[in-house]
C-alpha positions in Angstrom: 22.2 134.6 -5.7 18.3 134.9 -4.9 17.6 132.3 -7.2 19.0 129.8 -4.7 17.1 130.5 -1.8 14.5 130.8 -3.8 14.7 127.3 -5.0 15.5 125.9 -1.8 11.7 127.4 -0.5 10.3 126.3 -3.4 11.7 122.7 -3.4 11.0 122.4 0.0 7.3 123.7 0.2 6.5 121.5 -2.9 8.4 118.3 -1.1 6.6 119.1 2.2 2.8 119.3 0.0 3.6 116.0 -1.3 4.5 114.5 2.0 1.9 115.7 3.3 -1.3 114.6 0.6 0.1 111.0 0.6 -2.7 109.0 1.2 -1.5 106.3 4.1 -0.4 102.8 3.7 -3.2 100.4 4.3 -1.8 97.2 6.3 -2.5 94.3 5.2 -5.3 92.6 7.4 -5.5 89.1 9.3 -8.6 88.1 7.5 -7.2 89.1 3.4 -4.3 86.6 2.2 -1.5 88.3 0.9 -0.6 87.9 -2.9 2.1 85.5 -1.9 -0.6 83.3 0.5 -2.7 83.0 -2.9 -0.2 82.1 -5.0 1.2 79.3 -2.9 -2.8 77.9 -2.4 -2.7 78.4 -6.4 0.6 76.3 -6.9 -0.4 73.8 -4.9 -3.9 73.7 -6.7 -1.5 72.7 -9.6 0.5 70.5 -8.4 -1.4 67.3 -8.0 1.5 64.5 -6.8 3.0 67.3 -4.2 6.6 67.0 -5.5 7.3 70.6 -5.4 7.2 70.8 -9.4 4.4 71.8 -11.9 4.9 69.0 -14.9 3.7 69.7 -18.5 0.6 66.6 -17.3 0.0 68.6 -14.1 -0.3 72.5 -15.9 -2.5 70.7 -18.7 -5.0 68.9 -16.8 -5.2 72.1 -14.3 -6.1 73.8 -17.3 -8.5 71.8 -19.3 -10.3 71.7 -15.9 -10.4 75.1 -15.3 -11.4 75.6 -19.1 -14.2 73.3 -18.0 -15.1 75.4 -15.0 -15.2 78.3 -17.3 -17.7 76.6 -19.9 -19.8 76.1 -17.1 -20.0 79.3 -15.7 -20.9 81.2 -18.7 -23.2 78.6 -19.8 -25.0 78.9 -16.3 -25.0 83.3 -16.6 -26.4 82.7 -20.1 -28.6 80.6 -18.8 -29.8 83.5 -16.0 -29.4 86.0 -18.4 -32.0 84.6 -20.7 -34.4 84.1 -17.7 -34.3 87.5 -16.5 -35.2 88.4 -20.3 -37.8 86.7 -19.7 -38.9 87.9 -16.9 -38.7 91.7 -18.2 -40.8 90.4 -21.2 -43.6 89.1 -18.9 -43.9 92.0 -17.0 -43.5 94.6 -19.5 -46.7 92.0 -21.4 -48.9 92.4 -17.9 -48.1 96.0 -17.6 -49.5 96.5 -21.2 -52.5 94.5 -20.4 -53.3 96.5 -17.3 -52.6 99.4 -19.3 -55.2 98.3 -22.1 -57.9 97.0 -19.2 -57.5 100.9 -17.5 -58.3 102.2 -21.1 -61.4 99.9 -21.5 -62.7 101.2 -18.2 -62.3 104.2 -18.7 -64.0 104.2 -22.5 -66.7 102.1 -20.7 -67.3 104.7 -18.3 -67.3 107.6 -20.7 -69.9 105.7 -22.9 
């Protein structure tokens, strides 16, 4: 018979915890599209002659330019990638040289 009430408290503190630490529902705002706004802007991305239907033509053209778009994009952060390498080179080369001009300074000066 205790185990009951016992239960009872338990379920009911540990239901009342959870309740309580749920973090709150974010509402969607005015400014973010909603995943359904997105898709429909995606859809009719795809569909090119409005007729309310993706064909085969429509899906592979969409995708051979997005394929495109893709190319393009990591060609371009290759392309940055290899100038800030370049970059880090030429600075770490003039950091040396300053390094080695301090040193002949110095040697100068102790001579």
């Amino acid at each position: 018979m205790k185990i009951v009430p016992s239960f009872l408290v338990t379920a009911f503190l540990v239901g009342t915890a959870t309740f309580a630490s749920a973090k709150p529902v974010r509402v969607a705002d005015g400014d973010k599209p909603t995943k359904h706004e997105r898709m429909v802007a995606r859809f009719d991305k795809i569909d090119a002659d409005d007729d309310g239907m993706i064909s085969r033509a429509e899906f592979t053209a969409h995708h051979k330019e997005r394929m495109q778009n893709r190319k393009e994009r990591k060609a371009d952060k290759a392309e940055k990638k290899a100038d800030r390498k370049a970059d880090k080179a030429q600075k770490r080369q003039a950091k040396k040289q300053l390094r080695r001009a301090k040193l002949r300074t110095k040697a100068a000066k102790a001579a």
